[in-house]
BATORMI-307828 format. One record per residue (C-alpha): y, z, x. Coordinates in steps of 0.02 Angstrom, whole numbers. Each point is the difference from the previous one (the first is absolute). Layout:
BEGIN
Y Z X
...
***
This chain:
BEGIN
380 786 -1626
-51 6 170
94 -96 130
-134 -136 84
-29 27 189
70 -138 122
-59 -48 143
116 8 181
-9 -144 123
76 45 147
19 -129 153
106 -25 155
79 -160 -104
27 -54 -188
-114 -127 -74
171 -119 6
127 -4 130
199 -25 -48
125 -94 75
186 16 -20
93 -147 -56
185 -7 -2
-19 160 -61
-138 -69 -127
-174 105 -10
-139 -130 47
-206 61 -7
-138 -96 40
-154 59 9
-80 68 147
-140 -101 122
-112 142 56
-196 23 -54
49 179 -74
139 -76 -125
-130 -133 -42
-153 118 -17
92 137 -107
92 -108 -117
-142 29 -132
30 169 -4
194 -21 15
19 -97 -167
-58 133 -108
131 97 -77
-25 192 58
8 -50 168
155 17 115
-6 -61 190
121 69 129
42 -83 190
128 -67 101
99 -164 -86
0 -93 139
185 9 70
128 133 56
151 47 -100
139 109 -6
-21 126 -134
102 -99 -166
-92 -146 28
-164 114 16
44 54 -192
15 -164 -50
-184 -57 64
-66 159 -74
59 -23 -156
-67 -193 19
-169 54 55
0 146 -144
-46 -121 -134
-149 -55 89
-50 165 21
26 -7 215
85 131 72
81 -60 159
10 138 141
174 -27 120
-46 -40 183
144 -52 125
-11 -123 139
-42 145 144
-150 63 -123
-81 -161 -31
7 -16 201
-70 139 38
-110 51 -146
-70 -165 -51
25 -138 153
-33 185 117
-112 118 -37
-113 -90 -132
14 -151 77
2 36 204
-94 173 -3
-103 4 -152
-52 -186 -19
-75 -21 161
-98 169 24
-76 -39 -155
-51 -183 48
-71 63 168
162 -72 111
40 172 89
94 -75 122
132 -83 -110
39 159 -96
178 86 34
0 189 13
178 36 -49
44 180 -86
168 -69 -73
-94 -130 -86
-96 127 -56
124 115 -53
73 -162 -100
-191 -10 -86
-2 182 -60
151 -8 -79
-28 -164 -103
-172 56 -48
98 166 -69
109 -116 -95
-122 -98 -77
-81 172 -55
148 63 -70
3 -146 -102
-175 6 -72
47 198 -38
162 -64 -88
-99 -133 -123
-194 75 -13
-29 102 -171
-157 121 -49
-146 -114 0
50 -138 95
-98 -90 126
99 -26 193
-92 -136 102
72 -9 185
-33 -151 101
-43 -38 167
70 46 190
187 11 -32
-30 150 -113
-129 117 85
103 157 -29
50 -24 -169
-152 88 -104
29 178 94
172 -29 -28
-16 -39 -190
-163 122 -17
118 158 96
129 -51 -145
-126 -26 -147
-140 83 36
-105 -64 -157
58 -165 21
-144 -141 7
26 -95 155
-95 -140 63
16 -97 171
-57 -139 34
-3 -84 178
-3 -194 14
-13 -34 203
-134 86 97
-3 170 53
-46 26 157
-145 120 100
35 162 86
45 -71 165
123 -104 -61
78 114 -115
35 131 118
83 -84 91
160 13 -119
90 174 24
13 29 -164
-152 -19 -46
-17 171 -77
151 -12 -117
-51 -182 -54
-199 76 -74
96 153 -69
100 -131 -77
-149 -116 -67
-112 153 -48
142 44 -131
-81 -139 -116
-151 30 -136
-65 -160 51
21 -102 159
-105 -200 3
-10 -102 126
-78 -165 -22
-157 35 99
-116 119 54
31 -6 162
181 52 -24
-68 142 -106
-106 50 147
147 -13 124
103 122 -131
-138 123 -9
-5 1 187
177 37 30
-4 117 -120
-148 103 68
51 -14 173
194 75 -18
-119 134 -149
-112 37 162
158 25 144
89 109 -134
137 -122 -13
-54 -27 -214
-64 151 -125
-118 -126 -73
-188 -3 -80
-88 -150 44
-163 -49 -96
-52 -178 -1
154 -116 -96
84 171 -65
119 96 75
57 178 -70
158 77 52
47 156 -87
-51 -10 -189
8 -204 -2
-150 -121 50
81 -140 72
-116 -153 -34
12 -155 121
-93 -161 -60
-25 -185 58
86 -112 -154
-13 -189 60
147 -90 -64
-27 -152 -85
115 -146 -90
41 -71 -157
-148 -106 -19
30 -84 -143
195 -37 56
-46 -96 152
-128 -93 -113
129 -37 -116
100 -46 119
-84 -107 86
-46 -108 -141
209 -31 -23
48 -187 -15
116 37 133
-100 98 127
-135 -144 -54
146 -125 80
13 101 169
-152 -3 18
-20 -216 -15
135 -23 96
-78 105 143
-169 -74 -9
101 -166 0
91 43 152
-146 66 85
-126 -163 -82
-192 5 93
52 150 87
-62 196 -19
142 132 -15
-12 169 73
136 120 -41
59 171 45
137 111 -94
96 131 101
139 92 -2
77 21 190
-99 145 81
-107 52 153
-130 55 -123
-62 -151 -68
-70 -86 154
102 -156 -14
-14 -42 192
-183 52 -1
-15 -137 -139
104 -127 89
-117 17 148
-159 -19 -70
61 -140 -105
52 -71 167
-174 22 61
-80 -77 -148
91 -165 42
-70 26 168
-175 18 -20
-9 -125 -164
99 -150 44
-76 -100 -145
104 102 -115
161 -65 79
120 -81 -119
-126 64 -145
70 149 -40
185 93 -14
40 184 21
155 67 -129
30 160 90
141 68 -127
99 159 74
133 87 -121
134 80 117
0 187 11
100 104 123
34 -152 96
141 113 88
-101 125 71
-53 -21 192
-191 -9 -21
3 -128 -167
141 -93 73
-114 -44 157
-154 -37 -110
83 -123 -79
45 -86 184
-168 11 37
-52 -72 -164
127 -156 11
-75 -28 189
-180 5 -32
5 -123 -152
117 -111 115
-137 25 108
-136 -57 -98
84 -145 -100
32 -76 184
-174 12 74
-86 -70 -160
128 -71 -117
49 -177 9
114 -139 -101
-81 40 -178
-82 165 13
60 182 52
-155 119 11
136 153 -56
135 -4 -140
97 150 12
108 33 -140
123 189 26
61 28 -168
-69 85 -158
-65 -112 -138
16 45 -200
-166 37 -85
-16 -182 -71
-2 -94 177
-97 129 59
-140 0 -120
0 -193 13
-19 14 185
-151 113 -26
-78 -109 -124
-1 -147 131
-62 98 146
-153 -38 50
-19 175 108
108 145 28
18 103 152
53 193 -35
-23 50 170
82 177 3
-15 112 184
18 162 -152
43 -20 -194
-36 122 -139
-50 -85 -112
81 -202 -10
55 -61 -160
0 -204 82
-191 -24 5
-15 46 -173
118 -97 -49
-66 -152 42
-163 38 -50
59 33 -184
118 -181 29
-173 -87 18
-28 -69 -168
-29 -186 30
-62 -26 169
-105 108 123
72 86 158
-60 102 122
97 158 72
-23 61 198
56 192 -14
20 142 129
-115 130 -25
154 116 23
73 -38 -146
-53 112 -127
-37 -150 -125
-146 -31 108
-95 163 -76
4 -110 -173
12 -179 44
-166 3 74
-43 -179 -16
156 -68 116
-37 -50 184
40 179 72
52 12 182
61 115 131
195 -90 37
-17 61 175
-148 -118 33
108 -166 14
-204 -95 12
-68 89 -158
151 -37 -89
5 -197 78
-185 -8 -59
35 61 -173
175 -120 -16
-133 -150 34
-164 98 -117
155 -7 -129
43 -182 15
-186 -64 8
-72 129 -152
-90 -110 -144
79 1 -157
-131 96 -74
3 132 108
188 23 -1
9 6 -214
-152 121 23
109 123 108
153 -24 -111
-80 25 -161
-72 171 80
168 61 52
97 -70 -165
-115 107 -95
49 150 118
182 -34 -38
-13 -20 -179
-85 175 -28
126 98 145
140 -32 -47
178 64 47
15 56 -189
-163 103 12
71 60 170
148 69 -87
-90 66 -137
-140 92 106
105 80 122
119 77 -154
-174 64 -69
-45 78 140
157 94 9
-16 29 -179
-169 85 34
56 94 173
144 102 -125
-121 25 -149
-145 70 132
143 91 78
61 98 -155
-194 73 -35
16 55 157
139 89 -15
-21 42 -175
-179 80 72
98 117 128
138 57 -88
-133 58 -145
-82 117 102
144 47 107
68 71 -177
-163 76 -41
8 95 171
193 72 -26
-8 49 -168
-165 97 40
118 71 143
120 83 -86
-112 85 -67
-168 71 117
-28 15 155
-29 -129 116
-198 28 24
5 -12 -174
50 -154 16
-123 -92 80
-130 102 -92
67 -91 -153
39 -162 69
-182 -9 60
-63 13 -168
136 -144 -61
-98 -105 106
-82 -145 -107
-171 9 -44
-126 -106 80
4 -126 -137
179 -7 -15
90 -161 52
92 4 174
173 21 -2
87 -158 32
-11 -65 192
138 -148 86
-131 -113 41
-111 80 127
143 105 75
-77 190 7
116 114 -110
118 96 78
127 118 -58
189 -66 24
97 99 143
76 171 -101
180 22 60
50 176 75
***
């Protein structure tokens, strides 16, 4: 009987994070948007996900987490203390991170950090080499593991690799401005399939790619979305993620998240809410929200003391320089801003720096009367769909940037540019004064939106497309290596004008079917090897 394929995850971290205890194995599970968005496809049986655990051991206790982690089917890859600083918190996180968000000038150039990146992305290669069978599908995601399918494809070269890139990438002139930026595309172009979330990330790709094709730097075929290196068309695709619809529904309608929800619509009584969800980063325009918030209660003093703003930050990198003095300014603006307007009984700003679990955080979407995802760059932004879906009682309106990459679905929302503080102080009070009507009429459009793009028909349509990239790809080379034999048997035998006498009249006749083509790529014959 034929063993059934499985299908790789690969990410920078496990979808749960352990915690030693008194020498006690703790997991619980893990907070991101990727964990969330892929556990659909992680509870199926024939699927085995591999990443970092979440802590740094010595190598017995290492065993014992692996063989923990084994019957969940997770396979933990080692990283010490001097690799998460200088693979993850350095060069994903202080080179890569802000190139790609379009901060050039807080990205670190440092070539020991990258040294430290090459070498973990080998590891994590070696690992997907050690567990991938025959047959077997190997997703990669996003920026910490940009040289892992040429690492895995130079190791297996009929694997089936897909990548998959969850923050934005970036245009030409930003992207050359890395020094590696040749090694990091050879790296990426080592995938059958590589989605972004948008179009306009596809663009950027295609663009990089052509311009280090054009300056020699790549040995690359560019035609429109496809890209064909050797004998493989690479195939790069926009696959907007979406959520588990029907799990923030669910779980919205939850006695309990029904109770957080009363008890802030008690605590807030005649009052609108406004809320925004963060984690700590320069990317998400917090200040730039804080601002025009500020000059909302300027301009519209009638709203004083009739609304409050939950701006809810989870903590991230706290430690590093850059997030460490966002946060400063953060704490000083809203200080700023509950003083000039706030009084006795009524702070225009509740700022709350923690994370919240799914239950209060669904109930404080179902009492918001408008949320504000404001991002300066986001790929795609889980948040304003997740309120959207929490909407099942009441109506809300969401304000969104239109540089989040939800905005190419969620067309109904009040989109803004967040670096217009007016447009987006004009659109905080069109939120707060929208009738009724109008506001169910937008939700119910963008509801329906959710509810048909799901992150389960994500999954499931970016695995299909890889499925169809290998199954194109074998005609292809099934094609070539038909008439390559043709040609040397008729070698051995006549001479070479003979050849191509014969050959010529192989040709198909005119009402023969075409020999099968990769999607618009013009056949070419593989490279021969001398």
């Amino acid at each position: 009987m034929m063993k059934e394929s499985r299908t790789i995850i690969v990410s920078n971290r496990l979808p749960v994070k352990i915690t030693l205890q008194e020498g006690e194995i703790l997991s619980q599970g893990s907070e991101g948007g990727l964990a969330t968005g892929l556990s659909s496809i992680y509870g199926k049986d024939n699927t085995i996900w591999i990443g970092w655990p979440g802590v740094s051991t010595g190598a017995e206790e290492f065993r014992r987490i692996e063989a923990h982690l084994e019957k969940q089917r997770l396979a933990p890859v080692p990283l010490s203390t001097k690799e998460v600083r200088d693979f993850y918190e350095g060069f994903s996180n202080e080179t890569l991170w802000p190139l790609f968000h379009y901060f050039p000038d807080y990205a670190c150039f440092k070539a020991d950090q990258w040294e430290v990146y090459k070498m973990v992305n080998l590891r994590f290669a070696e690992k997907i080499v050690s567990l991938a069978a025959p047959g077997d599908k190997i997703w990669i995601h996003d920026y910490h593991l940009l040289l892992v399918p040429d690492m895995v494809r130079e190791r297996l070269p009929g694997a089936s690799i897909g990548f998959f890139q969850h923050i934005p990438f970036p245009n030409f002139e930003m992207f050359r401005f890395l020094p590696w930026r040749n090694e990091l595309m050879k790296g990426l172009l080592g995938a059958d399939i590589i989605g972004f979330h948008t179009q306009m990330d596809v663009d950027h790709f295609i663009e990089v790619t052509q311009q280090l094709t054009d300056t020699g730097f790549l040995d690359a075929s560019v035609l429109s979305n496809e890209i064909l290196v050797e004998d493989r068309t690479i195939t790069v695709e926009a696959f907007p993620m979406g959520i588990d619809y029907e799990k923030y529904r669910s779980l919205s309608c939850m006695p309990i998240v029904k109770k957080v929800r009363d008890r802030i619509l008690d605590f807030c009584g005649s009052r609108k809410l406004m809320v925004s969800v963060d984690r700590l980063d320069y990317s998400k325009g917090i200040l730039h929200r804080l601002k025009a918030y500020d000059r909302f209660l300027e301009q519209h003093p009638e709203f004083h003391e009739k609304v409050i703003f939950i701006q809810l930050i989870v903590p991230s990198r706290d430690q590093v320089s850059q997030y460490h003095k966002l946060k400063e300014e953060v704490n000083q603006l809203v200080s700023d801003i509950n003083t000039r307007y706030g009084g006795f009984d009524w702070e225009p700003i509740r700022y709350w720096y923690r994370s919240l679990d799914p239950e209060m955080l669904s109930g404080l979407y179902a009492a918001a009367d408008v949320a504000l995802v404001t991002p300066l760059r986001d790929g795609m932004n889980l948040v304003s769909k997740e309120y959207i879906a929490s909407k099942t009682e009441s109506p809300g309106v969401l304000v969104l940037s239109e540089l989040a990459g939800a905005a190419q679905e969620l067309t109904q929302a009040l989109i803004i540019n967040p670096h217009n503080e007016q447009e987006l102080a004009d659109a905080i009070f069109e939120g707060l004064i929208m009738p009724v009507r109008e506001q169910l009429r937008r939700l119910g459009a963008m509801q329906r939106s959710l509810s048909r793009h799901t992150v389960q028909r994500w999954a499931a349509g970016f695995l299909d497309a890889l499925d169809r990239n290998k199954t194109e790809q074998h005609a292809f080379n099934e094609y070539f290596f038909s008439r390559e034999m043709e040609e040397h048997m008729l070698q051995q035998f006549i001479s070479r004008d003979d050849v191509a006498s014969i050959m010529d009249h192989l040709q198909p006749e005119a009402n023969t079917p075409p020999p099968p083509i990769v999607r618009g790529i013009p056949i070419r014959s593989p490279k021969r090897v001398s």
